[in-house]
C-alpha positions in Angstrom: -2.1 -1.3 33.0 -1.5 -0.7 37.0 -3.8 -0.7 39.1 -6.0 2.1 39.2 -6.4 5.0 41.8 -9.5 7.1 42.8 -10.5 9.2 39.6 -10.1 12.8 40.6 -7.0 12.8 42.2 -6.7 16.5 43.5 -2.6 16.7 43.8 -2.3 14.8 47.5 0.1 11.2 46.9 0.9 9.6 44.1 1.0 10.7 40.6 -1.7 11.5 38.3 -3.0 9.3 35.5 -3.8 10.3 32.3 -7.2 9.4 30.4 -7.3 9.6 26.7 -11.0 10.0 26.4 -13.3 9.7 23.3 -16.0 12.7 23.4 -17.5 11.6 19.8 -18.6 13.1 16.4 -20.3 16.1 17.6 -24.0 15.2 19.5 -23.2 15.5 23.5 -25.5 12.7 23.6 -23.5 10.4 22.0 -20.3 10.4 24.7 -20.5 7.2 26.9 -21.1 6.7 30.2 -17.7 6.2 31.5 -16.6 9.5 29.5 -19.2 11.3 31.1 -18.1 10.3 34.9 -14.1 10.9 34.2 -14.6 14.9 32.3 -17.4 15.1 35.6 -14.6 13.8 38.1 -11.7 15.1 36.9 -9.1 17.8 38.1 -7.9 18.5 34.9 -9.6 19.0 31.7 -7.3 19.2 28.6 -8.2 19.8 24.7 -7.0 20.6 21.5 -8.1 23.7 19.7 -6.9 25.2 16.4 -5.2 29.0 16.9 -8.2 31.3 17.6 -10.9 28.5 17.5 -13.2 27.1 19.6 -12.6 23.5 20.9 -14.9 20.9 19.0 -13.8 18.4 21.9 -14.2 21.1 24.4 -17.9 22.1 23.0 -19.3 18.7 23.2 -17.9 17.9 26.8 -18.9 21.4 27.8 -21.6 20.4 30.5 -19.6 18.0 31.9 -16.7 20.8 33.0 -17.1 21.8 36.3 -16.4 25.5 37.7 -13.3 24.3 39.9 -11.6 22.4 36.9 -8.2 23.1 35.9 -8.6 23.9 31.8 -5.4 23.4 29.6 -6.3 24.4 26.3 -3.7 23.4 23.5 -3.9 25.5 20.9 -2.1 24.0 17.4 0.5 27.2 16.3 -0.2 26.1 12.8 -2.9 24.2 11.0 -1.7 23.8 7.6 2.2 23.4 6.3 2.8 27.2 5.7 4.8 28.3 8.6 8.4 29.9 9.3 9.7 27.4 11.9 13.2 26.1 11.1 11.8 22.6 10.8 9.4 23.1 8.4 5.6 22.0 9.4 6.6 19.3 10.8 9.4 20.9 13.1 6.7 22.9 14.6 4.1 20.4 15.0 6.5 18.4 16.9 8.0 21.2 18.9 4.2 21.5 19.7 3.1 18.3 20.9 6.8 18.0 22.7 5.4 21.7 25.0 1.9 20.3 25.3 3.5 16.8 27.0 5.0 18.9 29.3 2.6 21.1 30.4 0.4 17.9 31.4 3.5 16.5 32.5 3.6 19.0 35.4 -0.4 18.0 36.7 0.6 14.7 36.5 3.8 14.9 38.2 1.3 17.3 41.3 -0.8 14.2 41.8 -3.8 15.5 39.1 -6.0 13.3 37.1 -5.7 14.8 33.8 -8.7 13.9 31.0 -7.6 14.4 27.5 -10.3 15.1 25.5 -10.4 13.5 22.1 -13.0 13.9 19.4 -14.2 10.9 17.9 -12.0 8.4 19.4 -8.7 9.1 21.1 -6.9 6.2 18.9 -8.5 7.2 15.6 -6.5 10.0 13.5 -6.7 11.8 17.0 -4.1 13.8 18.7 -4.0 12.2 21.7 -2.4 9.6 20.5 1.1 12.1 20.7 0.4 12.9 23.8 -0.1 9.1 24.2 3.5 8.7 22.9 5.2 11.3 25.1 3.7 10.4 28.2 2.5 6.4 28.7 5.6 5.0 29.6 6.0 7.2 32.6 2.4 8.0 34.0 -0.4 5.3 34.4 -2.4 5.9 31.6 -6.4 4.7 30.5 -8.1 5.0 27.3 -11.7 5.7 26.9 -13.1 4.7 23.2 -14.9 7.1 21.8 -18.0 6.8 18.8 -16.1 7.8 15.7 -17.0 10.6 12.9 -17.5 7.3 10.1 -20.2 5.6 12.0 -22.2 8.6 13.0 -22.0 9.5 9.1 -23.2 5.9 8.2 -26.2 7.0 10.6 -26.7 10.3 9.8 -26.9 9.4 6.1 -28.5 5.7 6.5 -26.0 4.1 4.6 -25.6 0.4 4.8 -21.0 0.2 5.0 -20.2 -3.1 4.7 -21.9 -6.4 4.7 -21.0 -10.3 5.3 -17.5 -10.5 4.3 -16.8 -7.0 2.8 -13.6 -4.9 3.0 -13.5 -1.6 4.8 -10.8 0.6 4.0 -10.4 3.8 5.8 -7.8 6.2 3.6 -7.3 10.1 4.4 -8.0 12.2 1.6 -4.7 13.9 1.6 -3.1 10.7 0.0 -2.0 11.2 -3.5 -4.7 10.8 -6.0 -3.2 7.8 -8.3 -2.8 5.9 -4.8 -6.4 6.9 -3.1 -7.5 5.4 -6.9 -5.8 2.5 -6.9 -7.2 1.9 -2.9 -10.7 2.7 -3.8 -10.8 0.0 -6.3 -9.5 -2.4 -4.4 -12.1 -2.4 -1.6 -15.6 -3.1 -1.0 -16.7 -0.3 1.7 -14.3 2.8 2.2 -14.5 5.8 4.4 -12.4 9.3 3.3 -11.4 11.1 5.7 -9.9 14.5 6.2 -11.8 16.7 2.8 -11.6 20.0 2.9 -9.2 21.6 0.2 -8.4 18.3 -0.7 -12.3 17.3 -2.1 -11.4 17.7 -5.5 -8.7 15.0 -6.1 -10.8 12.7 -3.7 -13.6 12.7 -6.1 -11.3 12.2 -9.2 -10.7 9.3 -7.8 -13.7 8.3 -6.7 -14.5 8.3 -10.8 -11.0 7.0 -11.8 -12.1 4.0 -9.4 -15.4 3.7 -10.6 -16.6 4.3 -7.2 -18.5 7.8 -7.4 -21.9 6.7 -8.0 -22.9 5.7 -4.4 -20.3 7.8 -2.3 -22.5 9.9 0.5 -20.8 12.9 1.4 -21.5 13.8 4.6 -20.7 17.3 6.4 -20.9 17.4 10.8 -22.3 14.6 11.2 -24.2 14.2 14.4 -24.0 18.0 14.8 -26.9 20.4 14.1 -26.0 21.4 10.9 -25.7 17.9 9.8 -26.4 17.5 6.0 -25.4 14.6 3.9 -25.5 14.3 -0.4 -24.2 12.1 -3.6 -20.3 13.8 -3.8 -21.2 14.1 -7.3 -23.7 16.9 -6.2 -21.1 18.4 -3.8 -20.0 22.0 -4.4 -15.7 21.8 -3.9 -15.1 25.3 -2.5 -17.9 24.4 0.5 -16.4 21.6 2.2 -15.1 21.5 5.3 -12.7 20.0 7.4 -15.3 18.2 9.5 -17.0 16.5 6.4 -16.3 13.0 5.1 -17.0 10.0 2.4 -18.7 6.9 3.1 -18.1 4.6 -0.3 -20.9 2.0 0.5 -19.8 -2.0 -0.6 -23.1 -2.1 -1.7 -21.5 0.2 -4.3 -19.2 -2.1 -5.6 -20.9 -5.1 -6.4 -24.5 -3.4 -7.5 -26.7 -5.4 -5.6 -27.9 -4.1 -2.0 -28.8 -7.8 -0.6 -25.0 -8.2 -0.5 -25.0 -10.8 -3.3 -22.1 -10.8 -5.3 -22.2 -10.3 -9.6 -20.1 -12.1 -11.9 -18.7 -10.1 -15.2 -21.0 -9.9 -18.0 -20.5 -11.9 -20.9 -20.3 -9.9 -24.2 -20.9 -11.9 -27.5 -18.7 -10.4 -29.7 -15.3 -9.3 -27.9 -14.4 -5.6 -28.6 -11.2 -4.7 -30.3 -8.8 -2.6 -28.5 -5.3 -1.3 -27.7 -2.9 -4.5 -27.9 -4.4 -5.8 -30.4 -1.8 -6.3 -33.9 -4.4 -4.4 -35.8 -5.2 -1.8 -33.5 -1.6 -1.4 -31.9 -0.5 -1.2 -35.8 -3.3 1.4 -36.8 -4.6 -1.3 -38.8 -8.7 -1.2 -39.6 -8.4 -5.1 -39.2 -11.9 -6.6 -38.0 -11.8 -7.4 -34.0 -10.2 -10.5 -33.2 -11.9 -13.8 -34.0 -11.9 -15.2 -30.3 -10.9 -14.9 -26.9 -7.6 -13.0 -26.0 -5.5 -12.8 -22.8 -3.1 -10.4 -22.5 0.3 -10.9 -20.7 1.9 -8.4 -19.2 5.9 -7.5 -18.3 6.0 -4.1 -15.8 9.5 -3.9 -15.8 11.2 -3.9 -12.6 10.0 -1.0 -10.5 10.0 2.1 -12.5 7.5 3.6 -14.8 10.0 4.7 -17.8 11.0 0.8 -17.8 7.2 -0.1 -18.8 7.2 -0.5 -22.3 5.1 1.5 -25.0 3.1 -1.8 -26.0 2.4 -2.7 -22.1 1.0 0.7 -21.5 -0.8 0.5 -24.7 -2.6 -3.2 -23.4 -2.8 -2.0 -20.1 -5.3 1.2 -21.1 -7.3 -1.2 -23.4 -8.8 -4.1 -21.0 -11.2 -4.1 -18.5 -10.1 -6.3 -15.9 -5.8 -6.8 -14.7 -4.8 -9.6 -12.7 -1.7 -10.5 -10.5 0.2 -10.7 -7.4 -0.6 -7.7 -5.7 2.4 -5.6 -5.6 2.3 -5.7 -9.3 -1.6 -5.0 -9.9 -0.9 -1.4 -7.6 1.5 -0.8 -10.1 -1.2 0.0 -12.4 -2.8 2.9 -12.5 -7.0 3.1 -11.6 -8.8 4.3 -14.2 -12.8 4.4 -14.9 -14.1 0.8 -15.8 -11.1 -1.2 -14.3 -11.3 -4.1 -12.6 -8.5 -5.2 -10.2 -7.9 -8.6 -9.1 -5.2 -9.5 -6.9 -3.7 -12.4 -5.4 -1.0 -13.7 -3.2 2.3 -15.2 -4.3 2.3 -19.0 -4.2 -1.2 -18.9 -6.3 0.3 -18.5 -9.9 -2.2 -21.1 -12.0 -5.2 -20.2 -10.0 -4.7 -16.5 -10.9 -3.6 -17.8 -14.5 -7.6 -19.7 -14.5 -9.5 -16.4 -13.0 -7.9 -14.7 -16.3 -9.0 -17.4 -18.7 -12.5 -17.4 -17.2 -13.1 -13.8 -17.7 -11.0 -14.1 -21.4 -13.8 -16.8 -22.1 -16.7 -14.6 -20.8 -15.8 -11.7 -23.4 -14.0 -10.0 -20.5 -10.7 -7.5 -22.3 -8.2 -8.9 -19.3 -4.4 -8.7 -18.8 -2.2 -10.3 -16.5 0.8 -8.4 -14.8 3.9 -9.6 -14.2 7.2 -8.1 -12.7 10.3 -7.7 -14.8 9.3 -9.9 -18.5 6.3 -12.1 -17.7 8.6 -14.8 -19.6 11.4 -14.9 -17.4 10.3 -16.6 -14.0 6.7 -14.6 -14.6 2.9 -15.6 -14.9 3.5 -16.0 -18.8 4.6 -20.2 -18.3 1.8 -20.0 -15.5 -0.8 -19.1 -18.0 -0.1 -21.2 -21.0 -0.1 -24.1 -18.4 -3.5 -23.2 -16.7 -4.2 -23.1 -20.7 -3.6 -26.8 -21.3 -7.0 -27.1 -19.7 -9.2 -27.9 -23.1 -11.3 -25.3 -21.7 -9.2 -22.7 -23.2 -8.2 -24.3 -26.0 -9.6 -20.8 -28.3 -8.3 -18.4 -26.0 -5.5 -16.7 -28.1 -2.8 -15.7 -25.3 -0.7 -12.9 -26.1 2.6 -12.0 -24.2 4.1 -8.3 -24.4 7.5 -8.2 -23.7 9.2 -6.2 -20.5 12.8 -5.5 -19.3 13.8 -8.7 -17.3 15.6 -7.8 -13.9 18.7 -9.2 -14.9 18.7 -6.5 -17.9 18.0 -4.0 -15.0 20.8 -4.9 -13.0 23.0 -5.9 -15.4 22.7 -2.6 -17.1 23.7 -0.6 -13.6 26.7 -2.5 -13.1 28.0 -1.9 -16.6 28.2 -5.2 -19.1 27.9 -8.4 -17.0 26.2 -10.2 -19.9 27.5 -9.2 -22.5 28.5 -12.7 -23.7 26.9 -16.2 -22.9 25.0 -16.4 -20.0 22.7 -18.3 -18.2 19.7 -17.5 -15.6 18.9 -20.1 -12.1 16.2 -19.3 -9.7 17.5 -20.6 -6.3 14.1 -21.2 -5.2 13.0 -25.2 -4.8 9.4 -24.3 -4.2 8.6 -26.1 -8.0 11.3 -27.9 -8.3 14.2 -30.2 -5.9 17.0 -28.9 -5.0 19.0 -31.4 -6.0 18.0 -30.2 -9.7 19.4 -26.8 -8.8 22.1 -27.7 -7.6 23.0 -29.8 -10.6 22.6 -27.1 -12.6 24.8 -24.5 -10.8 27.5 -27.3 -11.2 27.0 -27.3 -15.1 27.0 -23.7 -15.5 29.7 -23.5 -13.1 32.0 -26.0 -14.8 31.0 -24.5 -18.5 32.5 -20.7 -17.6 29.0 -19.2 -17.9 28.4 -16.1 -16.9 25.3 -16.9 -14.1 22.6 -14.7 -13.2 20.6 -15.8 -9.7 16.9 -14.8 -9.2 15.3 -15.4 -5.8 18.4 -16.2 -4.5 16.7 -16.5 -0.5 13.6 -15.9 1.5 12.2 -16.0 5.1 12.0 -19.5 4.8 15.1 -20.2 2.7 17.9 -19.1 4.1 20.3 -21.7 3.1 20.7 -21.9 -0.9 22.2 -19.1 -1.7 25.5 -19.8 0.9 25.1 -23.8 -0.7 25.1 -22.7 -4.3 28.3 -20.3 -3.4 30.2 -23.3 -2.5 29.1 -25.4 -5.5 30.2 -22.3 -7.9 33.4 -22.2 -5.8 34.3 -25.9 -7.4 34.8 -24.4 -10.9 35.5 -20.5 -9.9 38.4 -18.5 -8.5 37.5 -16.7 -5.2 38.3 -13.4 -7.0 35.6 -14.3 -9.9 33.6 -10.6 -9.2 29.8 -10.5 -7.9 27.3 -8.3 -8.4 25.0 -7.4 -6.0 21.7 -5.4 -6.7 18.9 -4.4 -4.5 15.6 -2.9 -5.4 17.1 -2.1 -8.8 14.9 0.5 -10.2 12.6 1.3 -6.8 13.9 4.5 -4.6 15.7 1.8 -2.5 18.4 1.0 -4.8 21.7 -0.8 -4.8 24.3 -1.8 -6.1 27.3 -3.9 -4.6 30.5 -5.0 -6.5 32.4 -7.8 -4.4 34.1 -10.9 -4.9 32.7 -14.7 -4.7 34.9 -15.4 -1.9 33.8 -12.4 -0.1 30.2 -12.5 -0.7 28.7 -11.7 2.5 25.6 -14.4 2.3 23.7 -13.1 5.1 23.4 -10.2 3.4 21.2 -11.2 0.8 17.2 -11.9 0.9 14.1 -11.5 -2.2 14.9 -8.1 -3.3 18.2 -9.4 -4.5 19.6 -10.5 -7.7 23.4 -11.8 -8.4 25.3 -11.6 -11.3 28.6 -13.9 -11.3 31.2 -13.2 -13.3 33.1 -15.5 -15.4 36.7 -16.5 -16.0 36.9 -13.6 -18.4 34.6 -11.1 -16.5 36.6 -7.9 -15.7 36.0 -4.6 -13.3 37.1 -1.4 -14.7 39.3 1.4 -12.7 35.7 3.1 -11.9 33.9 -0.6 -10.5 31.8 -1.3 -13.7 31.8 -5.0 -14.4 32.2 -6.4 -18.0 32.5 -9.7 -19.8 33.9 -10.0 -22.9 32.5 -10.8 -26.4 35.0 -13.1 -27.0 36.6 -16.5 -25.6 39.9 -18.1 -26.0 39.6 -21.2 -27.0 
């Protein structure tokens, strides 16, 4: 930030600076100090108001304004996506903020202090921040933090948020429901904003998370008509914009001291979808022991998750996984999530056998087939631990990436192949490089999973040349990207021509064989049969 001038600046010198200044949830009495002496001293008051309303920002600050003060109110020309502009909503919205920047270009430009009120705070869902965007880079500009609408609701409604080492989430209620479902559950303490018409999909999934018993709605909060209830007591067509959800982490784990709960042991496990009897409409007795369910998503999109995955996946209580692949499931009422990082397969693998052993109905997910470079081998070697010895682990097929891209590019595989991860995180590379040589020199057709990362950069360049040894330059290559995922794509090259910079995780390569062949259209087959 440069060095500041006298706040006030009446249009005499240099330009004006802008302050982005927080005005709070609603009480006057809750604006700071600082905010209080910059609306007092300032030459230029600006707000935002919706057409024809009045100014929340301008109503709480509204003993501060002085007679003399220059007043830009910036009135929204639309407030919800219906409008005629060319653009759309968000044409006009932009168009907006683009005018507003320039009319508080032209005090600042005169040598005026301009102070932009911003309820809440200015850097927290607040539209200063456009201004912000439009208008930092060429005028000194100072942010004043403001008390935001979440913590005045936690007050208003005494609500404890989070505690020792709790997650807070904030989410806006205008994300799509499975999503805001699948977030709830993952968190300890939330805050939704942004309710109004959207209320009713924010509390299904507040229930699809398990989540609704303990949200606080709360409606103006700091304001005189403050009121605050349970959301399941909450009448949909009353809410207003300037209402919000506090989801307590107290919530989450049942005990208010902030001590955490383990699962529940039940004595006799329940039968359920997945199981051979009940999958098979079978009135078979429930299953003698502990099961674990392993799970394959498929690559990316939902019509590639099999029947028999979705039919496991509705039947447990608790899914565990990296991540990415957990969020792939939807949140439901009475699931658990559990996710991990990437590197942490067998520790993952030992959190599902704990809760298999404790009575627990658990799956864990895996991308593509859990078999194929998955959390299937992960579990049945955390399972060598005598421990588990009962636990009867059960692995539900999915379609394998290679299938995924193989299947885009035409008939890659359709005679012998073989499958390499490049990656040397659980093995030497000197074993992977052996291998390549093998399959190279045996006219395989070779399929390449995590062929580079961040940190590997190298292997994928190295095992080209090794291939190279055995394989004409013209062999063909197939590249795919995201296979499955909006992000798609495919590339048909050559192994000479292989652009290895090019490629990073969300890859996989298919290499052709002596006998692979591209059609006149760029689909790439290999033949069923071999020439001796």
């Amino acid at each position: 930030m440069t060095a500041a001038h006298p706040v006030g600046n009446d249009g005499v010198g240099a330009s004006g600076r802008l302050y982005g200044v927080g005005v709070g949830p609603g009480d006057p009495e809750l604006l700071t100090l600082k905010a209080a002496r910059l609306i007092r001293s300032a030459a230029v008051v600006a707000y935002h108001a919706g057409r024809g309303k009045e100014s929340n920002a301008r109503r709480i600050a509204a003993d501060l304004i002085g007679p003399t003060v220059i007043e830009e109110r910036l009135e929204y020309p639309v407030t919800t996506g219906v409008t005629d502009h060319p653009g759309g909503y968000a044409g006009a919205i932009a168009d907006f903020y683009e005018c507003s920047a320039q009319r508080l270009a032209e005090h600042l430009t005169a040598g005026r202090d301009v102070v932009l009120l911003s309820e809440g705070d200015p850097l927290f869902y607040g539209s200063f921040m456009y201004m912000h965007d439009r208008l930092s880079e060429r005028f000194d500009t100072e942010i004043v933090p403001g008390v935001p609408a979440f913590a005045a609701a936690t007050a208003t409604s005494a609500t404890p948020l989070v505690r020792q080492t709790d997650v807070l989430t904030v989410l806006p209620g205008t994300l799509p429901e499975p999503e805001l479902a699948r977030r709830l559950a993952d968190t300890d303490g939330a805050i939704i904003m942004k309710l109004g018409r959207n209320f009713p999909s924010v509390r299904n999934a507040l229930e699809a998370a398990g989540r609704l018993d303990g949200a606080v709605y709360v409606e103006r909060a700091s304001m005189a008509a403050e009121h605050f209830r349970a959301v399941a007591d909450v009448d949909p067509s009353t809410v207003p914009y300037f209402s919000l959800i506090v989801v307590p982490g107290d919530s989450r784990h049942g005990d208010p001291t902030g001590r955490r709960t383990t699962p529940t042991a039940r004595t006799t496990p329940t039968a359920h979808a997945g199981d051979p009897q009940v999958a098979s409409g079978g009135s078979s007795p429930t299953p003698a022991g502990p099961v674990l369910h392993v799970v394959g998503l498929g690559p990316g999109p939902d019509a590639w998750l099999t029947p028999e995955a979705s039919q496991v996946l509705d039947g447990v209580d608790h899914v565990v996984g990296y991540a990415p692949y957990v969020d792939r499931v939807p949140q439901r009422a009475g699931l658990t999530r559990h996710c991990s990082g990437n590197t942490v397969e067998v520790d993952r693998a030992g959190l599902a056998l704990d809760l298999a052993l404790a009575g627990e109905r658990v799956a864990v997910v895996s991308g593509g087939d859990a078999g194929v470079f998955g959390m299937a081998a992960a579990v049945f070697e955390a399972a060598e631990d005598p421990r588990y010895a009962d636990v009867d682990i059960r692995v539900a097929p999915g379609v394998s990436a290679v299938q995924a891209v193989a299947a885009r590019a035409g008939a890659p595989i359709g005679a012998d192949f073989a499958v390499v991860s490049l990656s040397d995180r659980l093995k030497p590379w000197e074993v992977v490089e052996r291998r390549l040589d093998a399959i190279a020199a045996a006219d395989l057709v070779l399929a390449i999973y995590n062929p580079a990362s961040r940190s590997r950069t190298r292997q994928v360049a190295d095992a080209r040349e090794i291939l190279l040894r055995h394989r004409d330059p013209a062999t063909p290559v197939v590249v795919g990207r995201d296979v499955g995922r909006a992000e798609e794509s495919l590339t048909l090259t050559t192994l000479g021509e292989l652009d290895c910079s090019s490629i990073d995780m969300k890859c996989l390569l298919i290499v052709g064989a002596s006998g692979s062949r591209v059609t006149g259209s760029g689909r790439m087959w290999s033949p069923r049969f071999v020439r001796g």
